[in-house]
Backbone bond lengths (Angstrom), bond angles and torsions (degrees), N, CA, C in turn:
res aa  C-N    CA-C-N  psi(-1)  N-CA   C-N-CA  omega(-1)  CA-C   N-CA-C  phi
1 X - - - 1.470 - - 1.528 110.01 -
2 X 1.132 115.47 133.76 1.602 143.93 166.95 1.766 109.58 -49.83
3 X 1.021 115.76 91.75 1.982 106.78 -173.84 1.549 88.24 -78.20
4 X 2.165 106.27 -67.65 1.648 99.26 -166.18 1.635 98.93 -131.41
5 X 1.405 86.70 130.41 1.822 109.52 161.00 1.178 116.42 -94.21
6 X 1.139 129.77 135.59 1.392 140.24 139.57 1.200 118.79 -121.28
7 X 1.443 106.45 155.32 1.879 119.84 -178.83 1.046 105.34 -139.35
8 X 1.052 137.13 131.41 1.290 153.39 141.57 1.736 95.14 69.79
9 X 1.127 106.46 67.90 1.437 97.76 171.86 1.558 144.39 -79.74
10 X 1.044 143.80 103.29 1.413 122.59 -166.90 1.883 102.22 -138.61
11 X 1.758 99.87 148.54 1.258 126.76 164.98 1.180 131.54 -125.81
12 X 1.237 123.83 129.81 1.189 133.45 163.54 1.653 145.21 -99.28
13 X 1.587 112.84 135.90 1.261 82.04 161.67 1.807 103.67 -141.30
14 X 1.305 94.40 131.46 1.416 110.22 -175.11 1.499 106.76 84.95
15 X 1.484 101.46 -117.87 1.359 114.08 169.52 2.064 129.32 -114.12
16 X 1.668 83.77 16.57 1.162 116.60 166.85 1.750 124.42 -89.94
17 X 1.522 115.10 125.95 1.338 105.66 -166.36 1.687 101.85 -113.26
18 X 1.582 108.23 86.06 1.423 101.57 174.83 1.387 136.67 -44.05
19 X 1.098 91.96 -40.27 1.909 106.96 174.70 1.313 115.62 -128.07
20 X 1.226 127.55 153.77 2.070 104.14 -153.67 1.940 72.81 -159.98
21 X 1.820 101.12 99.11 1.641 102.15 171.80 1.390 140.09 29.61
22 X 1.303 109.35 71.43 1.317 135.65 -166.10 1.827 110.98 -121.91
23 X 1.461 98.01 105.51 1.401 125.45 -174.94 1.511 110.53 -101.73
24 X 1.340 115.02 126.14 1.370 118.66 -178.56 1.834 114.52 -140.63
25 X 0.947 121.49 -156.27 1.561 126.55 163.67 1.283 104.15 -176.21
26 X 1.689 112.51 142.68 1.720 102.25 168.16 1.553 113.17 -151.08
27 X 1.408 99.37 119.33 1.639 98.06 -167.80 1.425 140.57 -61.24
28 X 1.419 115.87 -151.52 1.196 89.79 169.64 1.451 97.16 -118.67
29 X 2.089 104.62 152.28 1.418 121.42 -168.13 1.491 122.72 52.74
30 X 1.606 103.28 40.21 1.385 108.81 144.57 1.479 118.71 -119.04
31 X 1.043 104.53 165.88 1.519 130.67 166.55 1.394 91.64 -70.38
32 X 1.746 113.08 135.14 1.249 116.16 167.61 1.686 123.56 -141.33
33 X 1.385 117.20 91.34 1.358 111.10 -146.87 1.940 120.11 -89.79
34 X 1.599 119.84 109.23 1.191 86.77 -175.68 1.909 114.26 -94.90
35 X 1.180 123.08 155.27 1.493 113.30 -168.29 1.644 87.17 -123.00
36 X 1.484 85.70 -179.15 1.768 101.17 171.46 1.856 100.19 139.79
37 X 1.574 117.23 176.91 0.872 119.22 -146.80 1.388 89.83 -125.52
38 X 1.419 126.67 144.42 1.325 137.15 -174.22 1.754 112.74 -30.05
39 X 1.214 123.62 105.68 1.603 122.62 175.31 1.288 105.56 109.47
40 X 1.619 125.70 -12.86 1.524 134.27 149.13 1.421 139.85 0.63
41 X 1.762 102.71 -55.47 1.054 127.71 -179.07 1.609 121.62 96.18
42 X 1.770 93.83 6.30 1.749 90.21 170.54 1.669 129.74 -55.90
43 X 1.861 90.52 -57.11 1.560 90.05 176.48 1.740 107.51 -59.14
44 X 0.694 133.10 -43.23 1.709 122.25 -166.54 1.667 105.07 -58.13
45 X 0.798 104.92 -47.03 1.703 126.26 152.82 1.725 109.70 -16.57
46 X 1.431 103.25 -94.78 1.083 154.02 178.78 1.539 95.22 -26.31
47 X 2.176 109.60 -53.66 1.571 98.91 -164.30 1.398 114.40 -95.63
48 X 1.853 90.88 -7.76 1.617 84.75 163.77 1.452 121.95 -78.74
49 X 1.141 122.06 -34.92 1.341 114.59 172.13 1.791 115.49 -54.79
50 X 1.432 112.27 -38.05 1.569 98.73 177.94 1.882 114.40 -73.96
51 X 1.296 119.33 -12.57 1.481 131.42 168.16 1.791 85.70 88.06
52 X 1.666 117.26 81.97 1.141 131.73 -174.91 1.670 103.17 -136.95
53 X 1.597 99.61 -30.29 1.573 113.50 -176.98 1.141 121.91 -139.68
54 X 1.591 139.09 155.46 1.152 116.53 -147.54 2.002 81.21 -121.64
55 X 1.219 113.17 138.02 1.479 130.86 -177.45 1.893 104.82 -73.37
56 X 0.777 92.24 157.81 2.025 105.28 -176.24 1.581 77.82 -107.70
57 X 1.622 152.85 -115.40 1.231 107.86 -137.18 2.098 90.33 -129.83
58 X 1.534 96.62 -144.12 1.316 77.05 -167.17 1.608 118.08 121.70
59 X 1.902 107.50 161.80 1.504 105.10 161.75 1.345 87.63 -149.74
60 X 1.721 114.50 147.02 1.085 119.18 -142.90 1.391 83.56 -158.29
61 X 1.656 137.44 109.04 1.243 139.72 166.45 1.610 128.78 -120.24
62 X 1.311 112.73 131.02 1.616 87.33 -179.65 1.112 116.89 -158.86
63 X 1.527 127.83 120.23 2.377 130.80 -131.20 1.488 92.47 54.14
64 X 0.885 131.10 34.60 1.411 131.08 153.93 1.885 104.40 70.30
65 X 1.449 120.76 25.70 1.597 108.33 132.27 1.243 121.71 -147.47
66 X 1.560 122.01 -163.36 1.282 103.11 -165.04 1.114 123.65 -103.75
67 X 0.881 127.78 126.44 1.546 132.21 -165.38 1.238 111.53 -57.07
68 X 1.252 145.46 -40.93 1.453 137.76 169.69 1.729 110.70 -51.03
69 X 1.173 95.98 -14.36 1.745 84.99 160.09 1.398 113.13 -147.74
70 X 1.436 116.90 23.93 1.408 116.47 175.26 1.896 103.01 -70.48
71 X 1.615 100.34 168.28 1.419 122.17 -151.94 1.416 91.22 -109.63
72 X 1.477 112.81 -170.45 1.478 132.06 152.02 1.209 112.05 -40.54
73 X 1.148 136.47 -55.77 1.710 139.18 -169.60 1.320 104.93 -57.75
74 X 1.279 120.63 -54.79 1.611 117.97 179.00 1.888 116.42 -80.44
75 X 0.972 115.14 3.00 1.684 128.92 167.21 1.348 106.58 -81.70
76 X 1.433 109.34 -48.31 1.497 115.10 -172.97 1.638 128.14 -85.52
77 X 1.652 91.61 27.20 1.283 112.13 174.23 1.157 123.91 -150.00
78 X 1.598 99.49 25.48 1.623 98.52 -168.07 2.260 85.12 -150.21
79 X 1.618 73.98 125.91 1.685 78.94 167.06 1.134 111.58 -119.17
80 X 1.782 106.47 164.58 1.361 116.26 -176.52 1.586 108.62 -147.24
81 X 1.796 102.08 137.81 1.448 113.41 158.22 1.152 114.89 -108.62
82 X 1.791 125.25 112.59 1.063 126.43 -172.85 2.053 113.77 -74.73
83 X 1.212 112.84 -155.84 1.282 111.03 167.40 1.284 104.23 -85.19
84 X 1.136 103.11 -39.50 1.754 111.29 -179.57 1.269 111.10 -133.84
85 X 1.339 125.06 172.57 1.533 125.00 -156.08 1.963 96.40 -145.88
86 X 1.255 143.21 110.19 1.293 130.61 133.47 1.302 138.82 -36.15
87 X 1.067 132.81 83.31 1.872 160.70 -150.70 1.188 105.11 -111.57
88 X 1.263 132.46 100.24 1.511 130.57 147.95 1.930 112.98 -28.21
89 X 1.362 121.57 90.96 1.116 90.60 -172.80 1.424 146.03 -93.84
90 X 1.531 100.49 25.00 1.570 129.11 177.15 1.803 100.25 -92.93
91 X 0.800 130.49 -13.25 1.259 137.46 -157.63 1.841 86.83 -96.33
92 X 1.653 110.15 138.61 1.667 115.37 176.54 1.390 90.79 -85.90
93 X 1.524 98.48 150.04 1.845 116.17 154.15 1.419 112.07 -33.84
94 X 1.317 125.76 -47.23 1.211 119.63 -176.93 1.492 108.74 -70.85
95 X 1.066 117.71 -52.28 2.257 124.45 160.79 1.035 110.19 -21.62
96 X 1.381 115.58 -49.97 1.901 119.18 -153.10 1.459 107.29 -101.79
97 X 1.485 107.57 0.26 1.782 93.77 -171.66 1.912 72.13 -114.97
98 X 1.373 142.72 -41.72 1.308 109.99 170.75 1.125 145.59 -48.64
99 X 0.915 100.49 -34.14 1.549 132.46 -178.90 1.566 107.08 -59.73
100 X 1.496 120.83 -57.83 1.343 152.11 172.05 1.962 99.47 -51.72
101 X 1.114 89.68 -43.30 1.849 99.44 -163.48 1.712 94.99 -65.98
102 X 1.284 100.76 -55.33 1.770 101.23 -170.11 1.650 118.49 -48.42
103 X 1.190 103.76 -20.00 1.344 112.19 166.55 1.424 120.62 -60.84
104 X 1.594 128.22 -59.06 0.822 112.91 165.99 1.860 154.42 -81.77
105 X 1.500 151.48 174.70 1.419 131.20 -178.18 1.500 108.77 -58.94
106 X 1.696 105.18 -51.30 1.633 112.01 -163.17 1.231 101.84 -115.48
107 X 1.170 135.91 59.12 1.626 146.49 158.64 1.473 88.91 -27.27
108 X 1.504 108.85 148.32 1.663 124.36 147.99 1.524 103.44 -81.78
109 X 1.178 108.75 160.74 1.409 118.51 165.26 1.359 127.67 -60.26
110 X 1.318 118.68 145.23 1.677 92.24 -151.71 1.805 101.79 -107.51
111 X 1.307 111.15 -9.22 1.637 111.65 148.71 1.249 121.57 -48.07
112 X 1.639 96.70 -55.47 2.186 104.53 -172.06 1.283 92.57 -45.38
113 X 1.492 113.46 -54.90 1.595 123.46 -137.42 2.041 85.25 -70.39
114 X 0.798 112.17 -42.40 1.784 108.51 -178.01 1.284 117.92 -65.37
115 X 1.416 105.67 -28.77 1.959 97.62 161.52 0.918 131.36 -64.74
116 X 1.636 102.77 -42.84 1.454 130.70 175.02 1.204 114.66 -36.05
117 X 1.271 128.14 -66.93 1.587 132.69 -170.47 1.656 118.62 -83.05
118 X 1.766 109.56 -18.50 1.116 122.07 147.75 1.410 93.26 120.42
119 X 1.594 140.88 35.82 1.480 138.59 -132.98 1.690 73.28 -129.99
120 X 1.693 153.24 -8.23 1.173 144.32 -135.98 2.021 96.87 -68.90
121 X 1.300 105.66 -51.49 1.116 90.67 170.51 1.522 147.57 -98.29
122 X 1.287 107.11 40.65 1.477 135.69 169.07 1.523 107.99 -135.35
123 X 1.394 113.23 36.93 1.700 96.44 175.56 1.598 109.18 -92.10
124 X 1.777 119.47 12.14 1.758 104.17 -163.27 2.581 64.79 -122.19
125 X 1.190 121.97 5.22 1.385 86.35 -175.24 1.805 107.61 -104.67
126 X 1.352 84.90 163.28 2.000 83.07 -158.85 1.644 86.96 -82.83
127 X 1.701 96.52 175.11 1.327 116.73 -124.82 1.958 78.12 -83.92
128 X 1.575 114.12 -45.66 1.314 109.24 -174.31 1.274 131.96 -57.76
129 X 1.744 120.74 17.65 1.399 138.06 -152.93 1.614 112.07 -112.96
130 X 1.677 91.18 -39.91 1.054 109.00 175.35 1.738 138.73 -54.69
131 X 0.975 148.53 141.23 1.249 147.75 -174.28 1.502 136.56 -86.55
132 X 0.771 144.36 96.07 1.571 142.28 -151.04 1.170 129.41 -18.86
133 X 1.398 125.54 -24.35 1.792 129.11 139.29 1.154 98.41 -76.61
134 X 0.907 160.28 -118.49 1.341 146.90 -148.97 1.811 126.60 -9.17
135 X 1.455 90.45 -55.58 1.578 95.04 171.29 1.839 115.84 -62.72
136 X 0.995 112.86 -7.46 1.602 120.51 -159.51 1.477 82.90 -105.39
137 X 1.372 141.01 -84.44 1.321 137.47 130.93 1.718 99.76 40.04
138 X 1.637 107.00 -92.96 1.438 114.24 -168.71 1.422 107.26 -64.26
139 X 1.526 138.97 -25.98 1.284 146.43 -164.80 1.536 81.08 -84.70
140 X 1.407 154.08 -63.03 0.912 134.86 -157.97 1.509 109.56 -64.33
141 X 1.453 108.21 -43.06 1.687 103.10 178.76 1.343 116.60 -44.60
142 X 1.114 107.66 -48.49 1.996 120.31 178.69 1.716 88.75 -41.21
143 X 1.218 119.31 -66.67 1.625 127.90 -142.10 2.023 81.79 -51.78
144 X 1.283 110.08 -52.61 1.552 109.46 -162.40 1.404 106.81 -86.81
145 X 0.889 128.92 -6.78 1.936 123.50 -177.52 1.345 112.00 -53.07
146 X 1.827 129.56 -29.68 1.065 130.26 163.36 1.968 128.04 -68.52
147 X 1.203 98.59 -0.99 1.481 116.30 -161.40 1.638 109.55 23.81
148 X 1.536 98.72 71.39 1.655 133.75 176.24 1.479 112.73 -55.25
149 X 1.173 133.77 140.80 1.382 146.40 162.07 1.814 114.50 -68.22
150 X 1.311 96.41 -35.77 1.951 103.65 163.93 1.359 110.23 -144.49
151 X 1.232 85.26 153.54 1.446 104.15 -154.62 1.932 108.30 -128.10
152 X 1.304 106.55 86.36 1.489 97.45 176.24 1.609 131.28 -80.06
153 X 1.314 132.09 136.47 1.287 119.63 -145.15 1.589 85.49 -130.10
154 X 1.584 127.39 113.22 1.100 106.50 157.07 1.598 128.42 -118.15
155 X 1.006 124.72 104.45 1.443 133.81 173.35 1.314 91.37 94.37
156 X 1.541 145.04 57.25 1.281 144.14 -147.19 1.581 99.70 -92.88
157 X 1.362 129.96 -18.46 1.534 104.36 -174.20 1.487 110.99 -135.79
158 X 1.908 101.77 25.46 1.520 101.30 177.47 1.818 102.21 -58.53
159 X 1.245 88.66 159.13 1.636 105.57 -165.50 1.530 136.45 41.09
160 X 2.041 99.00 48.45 1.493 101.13 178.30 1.558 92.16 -101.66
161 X 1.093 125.27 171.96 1.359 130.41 157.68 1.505 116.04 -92.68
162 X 1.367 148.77 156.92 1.296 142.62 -126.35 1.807 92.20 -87.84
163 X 1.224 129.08 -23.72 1.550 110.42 -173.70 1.533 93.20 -73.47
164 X 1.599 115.27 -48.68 1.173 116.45 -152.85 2.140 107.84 -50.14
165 X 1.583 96.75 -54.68 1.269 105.60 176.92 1.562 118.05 -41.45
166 X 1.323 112.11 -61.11 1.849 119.47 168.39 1.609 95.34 -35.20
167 X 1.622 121.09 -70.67 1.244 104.62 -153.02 1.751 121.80 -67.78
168 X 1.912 109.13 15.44 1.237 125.46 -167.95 1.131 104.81 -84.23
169 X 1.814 88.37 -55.02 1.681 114.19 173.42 1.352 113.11 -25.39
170 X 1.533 115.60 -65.33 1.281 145.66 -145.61 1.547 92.70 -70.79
171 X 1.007 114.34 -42.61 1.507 117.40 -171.67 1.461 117.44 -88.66
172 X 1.103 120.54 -31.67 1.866 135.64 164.95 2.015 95.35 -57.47
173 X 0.824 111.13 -77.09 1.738 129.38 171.71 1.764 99.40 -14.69
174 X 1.852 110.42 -60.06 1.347 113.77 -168.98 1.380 103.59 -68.04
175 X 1.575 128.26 -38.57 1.139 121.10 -168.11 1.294 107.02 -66.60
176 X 1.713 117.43 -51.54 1.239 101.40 -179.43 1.891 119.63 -49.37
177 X 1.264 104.98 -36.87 1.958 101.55 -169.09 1.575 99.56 -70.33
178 X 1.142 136.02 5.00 1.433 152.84 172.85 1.722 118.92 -81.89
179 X 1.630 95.80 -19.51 1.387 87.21 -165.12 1.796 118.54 129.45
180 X 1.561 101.42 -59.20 1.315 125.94 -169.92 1.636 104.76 -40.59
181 X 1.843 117.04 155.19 0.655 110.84 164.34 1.773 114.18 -124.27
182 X 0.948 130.88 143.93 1.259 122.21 -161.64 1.736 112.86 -136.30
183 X 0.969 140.57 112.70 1.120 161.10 79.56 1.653 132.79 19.91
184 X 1.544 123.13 78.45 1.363 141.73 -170.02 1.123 145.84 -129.09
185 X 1.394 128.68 104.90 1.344 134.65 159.84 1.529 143.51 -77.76
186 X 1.672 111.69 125.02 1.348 91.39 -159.45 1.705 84.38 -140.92
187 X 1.540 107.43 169.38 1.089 117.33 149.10 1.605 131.66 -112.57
188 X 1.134 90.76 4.77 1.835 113.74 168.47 2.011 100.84 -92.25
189 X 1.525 99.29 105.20 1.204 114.60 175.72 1.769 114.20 -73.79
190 X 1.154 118.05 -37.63 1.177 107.62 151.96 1.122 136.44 -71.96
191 X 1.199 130.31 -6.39 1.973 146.62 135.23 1.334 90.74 -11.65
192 X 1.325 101.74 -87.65 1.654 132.88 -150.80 1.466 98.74 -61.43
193 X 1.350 127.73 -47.11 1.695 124.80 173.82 1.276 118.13 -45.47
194 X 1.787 97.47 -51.12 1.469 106.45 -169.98 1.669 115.06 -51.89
195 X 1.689 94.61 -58.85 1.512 110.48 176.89 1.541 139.26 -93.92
196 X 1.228 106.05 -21.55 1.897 101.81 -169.12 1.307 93.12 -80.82
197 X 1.392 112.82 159.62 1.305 149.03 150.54 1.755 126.82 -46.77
198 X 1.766 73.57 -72.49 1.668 92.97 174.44 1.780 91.39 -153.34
199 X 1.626 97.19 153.91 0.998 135.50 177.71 1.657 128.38 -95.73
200 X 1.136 137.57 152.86 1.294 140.58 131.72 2.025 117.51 -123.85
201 X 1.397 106.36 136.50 1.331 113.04 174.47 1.871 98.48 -114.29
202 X 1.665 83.17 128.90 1.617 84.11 -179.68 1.758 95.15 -137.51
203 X 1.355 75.89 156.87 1.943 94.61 -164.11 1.521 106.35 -148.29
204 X 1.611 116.95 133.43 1.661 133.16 -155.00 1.637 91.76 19.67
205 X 1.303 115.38 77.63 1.523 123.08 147.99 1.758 115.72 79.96
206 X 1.586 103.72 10.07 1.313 94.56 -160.94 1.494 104.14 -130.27
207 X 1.543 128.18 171.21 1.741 114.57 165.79 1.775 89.55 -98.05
208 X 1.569 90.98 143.49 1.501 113.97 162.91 1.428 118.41 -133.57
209 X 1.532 111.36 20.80 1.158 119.88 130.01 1.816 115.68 172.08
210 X 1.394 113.85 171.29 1.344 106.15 -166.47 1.830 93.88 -147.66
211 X 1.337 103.93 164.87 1.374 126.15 177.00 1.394 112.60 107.38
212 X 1.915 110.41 -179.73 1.504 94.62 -173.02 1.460 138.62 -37.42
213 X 1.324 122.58 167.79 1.130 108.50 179.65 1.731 109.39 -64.86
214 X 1.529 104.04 -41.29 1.744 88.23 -161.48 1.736 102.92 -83.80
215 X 1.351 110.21 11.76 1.874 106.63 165.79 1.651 118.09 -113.31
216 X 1.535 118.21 16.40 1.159 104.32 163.06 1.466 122.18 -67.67
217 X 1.448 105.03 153.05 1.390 95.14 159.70 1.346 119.31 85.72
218 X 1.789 110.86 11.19 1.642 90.13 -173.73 1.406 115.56 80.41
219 X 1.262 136.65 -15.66 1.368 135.42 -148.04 1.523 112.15 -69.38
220 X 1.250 139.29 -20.93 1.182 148.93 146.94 1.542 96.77 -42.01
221 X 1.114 145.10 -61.71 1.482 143.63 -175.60 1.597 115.43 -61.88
222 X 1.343 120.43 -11.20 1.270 137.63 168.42 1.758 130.97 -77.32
223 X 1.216 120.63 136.06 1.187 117.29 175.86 1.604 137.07 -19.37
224 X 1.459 133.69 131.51 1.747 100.80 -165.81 2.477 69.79 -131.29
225 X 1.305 90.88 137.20 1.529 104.06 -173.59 1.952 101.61 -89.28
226 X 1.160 121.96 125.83 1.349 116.89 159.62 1.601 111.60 -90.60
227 X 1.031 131.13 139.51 1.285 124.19 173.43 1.604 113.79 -130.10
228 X 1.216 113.43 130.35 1.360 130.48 172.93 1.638 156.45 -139.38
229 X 1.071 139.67 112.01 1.087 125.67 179.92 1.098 137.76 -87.32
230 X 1.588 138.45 116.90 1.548 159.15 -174.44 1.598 111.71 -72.62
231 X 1.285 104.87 140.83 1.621 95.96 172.41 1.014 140.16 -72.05
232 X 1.740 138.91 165.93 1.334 107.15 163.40 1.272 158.60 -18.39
233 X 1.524 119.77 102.67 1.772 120.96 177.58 1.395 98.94 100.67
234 X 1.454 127.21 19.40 1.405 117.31 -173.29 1.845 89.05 -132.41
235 X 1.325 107.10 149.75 1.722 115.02 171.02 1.504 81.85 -164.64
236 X 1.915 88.10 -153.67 1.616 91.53 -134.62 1.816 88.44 -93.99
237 X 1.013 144.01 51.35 0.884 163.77 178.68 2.031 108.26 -109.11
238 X 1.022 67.39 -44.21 1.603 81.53 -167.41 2.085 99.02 -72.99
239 X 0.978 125.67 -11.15 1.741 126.57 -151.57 1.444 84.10 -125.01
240 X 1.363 93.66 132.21 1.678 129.10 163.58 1.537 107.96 -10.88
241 X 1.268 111.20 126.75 1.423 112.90 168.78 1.518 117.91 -49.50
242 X 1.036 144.31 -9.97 1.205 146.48 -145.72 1.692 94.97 -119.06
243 X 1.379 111.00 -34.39 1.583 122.37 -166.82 1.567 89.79 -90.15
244 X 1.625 109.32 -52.60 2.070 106.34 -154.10 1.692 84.43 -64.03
245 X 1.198 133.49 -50.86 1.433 114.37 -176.33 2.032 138.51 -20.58
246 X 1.598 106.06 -35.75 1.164 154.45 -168.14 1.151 123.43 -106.35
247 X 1.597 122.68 -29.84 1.160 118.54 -170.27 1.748 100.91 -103.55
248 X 1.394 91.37 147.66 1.792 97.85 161.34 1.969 115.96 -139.92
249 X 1.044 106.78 -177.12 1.540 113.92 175.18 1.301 121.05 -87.84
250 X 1.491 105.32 146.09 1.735 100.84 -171.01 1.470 97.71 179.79
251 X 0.993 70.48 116.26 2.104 102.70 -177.03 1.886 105.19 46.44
252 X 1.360 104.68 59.76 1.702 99.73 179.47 0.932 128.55 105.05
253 X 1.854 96.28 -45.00 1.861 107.06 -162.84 2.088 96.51 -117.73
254 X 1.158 91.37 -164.64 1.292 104.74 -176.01 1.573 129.56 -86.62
255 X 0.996 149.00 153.61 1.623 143.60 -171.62 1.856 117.58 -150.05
256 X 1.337 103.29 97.69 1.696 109.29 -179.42 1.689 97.49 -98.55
257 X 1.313 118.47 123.02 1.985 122.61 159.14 1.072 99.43 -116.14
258 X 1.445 104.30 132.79 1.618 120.81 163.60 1.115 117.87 -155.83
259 X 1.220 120.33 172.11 1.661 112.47 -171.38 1.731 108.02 -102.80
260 X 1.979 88.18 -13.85 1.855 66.38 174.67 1.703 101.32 -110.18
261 X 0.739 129.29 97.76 1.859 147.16 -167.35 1.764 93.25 -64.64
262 X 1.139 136.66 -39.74 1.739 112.55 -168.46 1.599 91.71 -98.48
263 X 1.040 138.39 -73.32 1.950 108.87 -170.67 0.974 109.60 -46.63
264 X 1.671 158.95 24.70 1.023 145.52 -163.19 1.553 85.60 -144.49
265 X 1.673 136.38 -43.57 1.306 124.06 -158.37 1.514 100.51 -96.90
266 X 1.888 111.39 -19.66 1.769 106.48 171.17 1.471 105.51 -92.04
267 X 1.721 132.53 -11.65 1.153 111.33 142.52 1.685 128.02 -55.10
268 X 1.190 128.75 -64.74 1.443 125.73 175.81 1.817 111.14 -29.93
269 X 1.414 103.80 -62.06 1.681 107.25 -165.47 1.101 95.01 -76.12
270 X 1.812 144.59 -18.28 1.429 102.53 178.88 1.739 107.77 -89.08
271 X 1.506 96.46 0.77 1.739 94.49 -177.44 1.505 113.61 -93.02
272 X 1.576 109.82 -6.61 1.291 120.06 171.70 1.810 116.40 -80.76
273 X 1.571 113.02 -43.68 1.249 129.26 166.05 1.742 114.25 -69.43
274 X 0.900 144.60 -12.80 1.286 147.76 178.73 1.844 105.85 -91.58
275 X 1.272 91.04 -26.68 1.782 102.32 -177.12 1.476 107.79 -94.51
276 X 1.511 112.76 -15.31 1.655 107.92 -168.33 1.400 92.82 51.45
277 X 1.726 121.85 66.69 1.427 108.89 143.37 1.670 96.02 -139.72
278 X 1.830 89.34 152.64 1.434 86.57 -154.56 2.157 84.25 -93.60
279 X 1.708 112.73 156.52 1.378 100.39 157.07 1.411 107.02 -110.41
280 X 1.565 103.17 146.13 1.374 122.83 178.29 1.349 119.71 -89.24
281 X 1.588 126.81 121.55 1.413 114.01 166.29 1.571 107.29 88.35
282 X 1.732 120.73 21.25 1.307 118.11 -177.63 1.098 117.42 -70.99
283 X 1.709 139.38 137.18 1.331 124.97 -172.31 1.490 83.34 -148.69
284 X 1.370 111.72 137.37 1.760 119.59 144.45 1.170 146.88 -124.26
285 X 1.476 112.53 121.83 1.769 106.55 -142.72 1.766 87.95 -128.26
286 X 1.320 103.73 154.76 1.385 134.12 167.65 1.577 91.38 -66.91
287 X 1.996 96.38 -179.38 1.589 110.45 -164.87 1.942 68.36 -90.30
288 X 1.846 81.88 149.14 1.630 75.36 166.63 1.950 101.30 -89.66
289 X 1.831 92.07 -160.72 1.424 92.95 -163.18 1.560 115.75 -94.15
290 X 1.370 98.75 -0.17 2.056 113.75 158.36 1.291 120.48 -50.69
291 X 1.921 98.11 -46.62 1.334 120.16 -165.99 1.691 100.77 -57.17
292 X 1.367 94.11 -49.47 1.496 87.25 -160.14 1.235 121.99 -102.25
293 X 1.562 109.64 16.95 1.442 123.08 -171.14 1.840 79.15 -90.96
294 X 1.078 109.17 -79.05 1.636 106.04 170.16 1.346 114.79 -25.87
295 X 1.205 142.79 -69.01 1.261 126.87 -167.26 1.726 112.93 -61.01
296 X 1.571 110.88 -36.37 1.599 120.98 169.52 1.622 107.88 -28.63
297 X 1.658 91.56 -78.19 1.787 115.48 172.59 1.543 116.19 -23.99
298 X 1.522 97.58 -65.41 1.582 93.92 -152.44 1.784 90.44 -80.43
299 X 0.867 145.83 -59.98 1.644 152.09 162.30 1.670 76.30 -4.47
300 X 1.213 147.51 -97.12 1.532 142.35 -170.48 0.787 108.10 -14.73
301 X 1.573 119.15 -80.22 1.027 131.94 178.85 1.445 155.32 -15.96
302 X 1.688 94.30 -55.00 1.798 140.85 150.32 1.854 98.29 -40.26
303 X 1.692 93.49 -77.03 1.365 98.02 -179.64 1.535 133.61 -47.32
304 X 1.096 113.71 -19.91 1.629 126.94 -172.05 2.048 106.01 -86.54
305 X 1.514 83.41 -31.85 1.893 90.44 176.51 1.325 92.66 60.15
């Protein structure tokens, strides 16, 4: 099932074209990530799809109507984490997600919902006490207090510290095996690895490219790094003309990129096994998805002059 369509989307303002025909689809119970670089056109994006802003032209659907004039019925199935959140901030975590709950038919429980996000022992402290993961934390509870069918996430775990973020992960992950469909912006590129489905990267208003995270971009056509460390009294001096050409230093140990990764990684190991030298710490990894979210970007960029 189809959650959100768009066609040919575009916004304006003035004589400025924030978003310039941008077609997407996103099903149901995926992760759906949009990226891009400040002035992009995600958030404008982003608030038209929650029915926050009204689009210049376009068709734009989502639970099957359109949000620029959807009602209560389609609110009460759609959650949201904004960038920022308006919080009574005398009001306790436990205050603000009741309070929040009465609004909707099928509220979650608003204890569960405080374990859930991991708030259990701050549910009696008021909201202005809290700490910037924490507050993001409670902004996410808001997003789920309706126990929503989509779920838009924007910038959902700026200011967690690294357990906190995992345990975000952990919980985005359940919604999706639940059903949920979710909808996300991040500037944590490993966010988007960890979790989306599928992607779009859009740049001055446009996509410049879409699909999984680890196939945007050509990225198979991109550099894949071997990295290794040699034993004592040996560097890259010591390795096959064909390899020292290629190789450089990096953090201690050794570093080969190339695009063709197996004649190059059964050259190394059979020149490592022929020598009886063992390598330490060998790993071979693709460009990650920073790499090429950056190269996406600035390639725009180039083009725009």
């Amino acid at each position: 099932m189809t959650v959100i369509e768009v066609e040919d989307l575009f916004k304006s303002y003035g004589s400025v074209d924030a978003v310039r025909g941008v077609s997407f689809r996103v099903e149901e119970g995926e992760v759906f990530a949009l990226l891009g670089p400040n002035g992009a056109g995600k958030t404008t994006t982003l608030e038209i799809l929650e029915g926050h802003r009204r689009r210049s032209g376009g068709q734009v659907r989502v639970l099957g109507s359109d949000p620029q004039h959807g009602g209560r019925a389609l609110r009460e199935r759609v959650g949201i984490v904004l960038q920022s959140a308006g919080i009574d901030g005398e009001l306790s975590v436990h205050e603000v997600l009741s309070l929040y709950a009465g609004c909707y038919p099928a509220a979650l429980p608003v204890d569960e919902l405080i374990a859930m996000v991991g708030l259990a022992d701050k549910r009696g402290a008021r909201a202005k006490t809290l700490s910037g993961g924490q507050r993001r934390r409670l902004d996410l509870a808001l997003a789920l207090v309706g126990d929503p069918d989509l779920i838009f996430l924007d910038e959902p775990t700026t200011g967690f510290d690294p357990a906190a973020r995992h345990g975000a992960w952990e919980l985005i992950r359940s919604l999706r095996g639940l059903g949920r469909t979710i909808v996300l912006t991040s500037h944590y590129m490993d966010e988007v690895q960890q979790l989306a489905d599928r992607a779009i990267v859009l740049a001055a208003g446009r996509i410049v490219a879409e699909g999984p995270p680890e196939a945007l971009g050509n990225a198979g056509a991109q550099e894949t790094s071997i990295c290794f460390g040699l034993p004592a009294g040996l560097w890259i001096d010591a390795l096959p003309q064909d390899l020292r050409v290629i190789a450089r230093p990096r953090r201690g140990a050794l570093e080969l990129r190339t695009v063709q990764p197996t004649p190059v990684l059964l050259g190394l190991c059979a020149w490592a096994v022929q020598g009886g030298i063992e390598l330490s710490h060998l790993t071979v990894s693709g460009p990650s998805l920073e790499e090429v979210y950056l190269q996406l970007t600035s390639e725009d960029d180039n083009g725009r002059g």
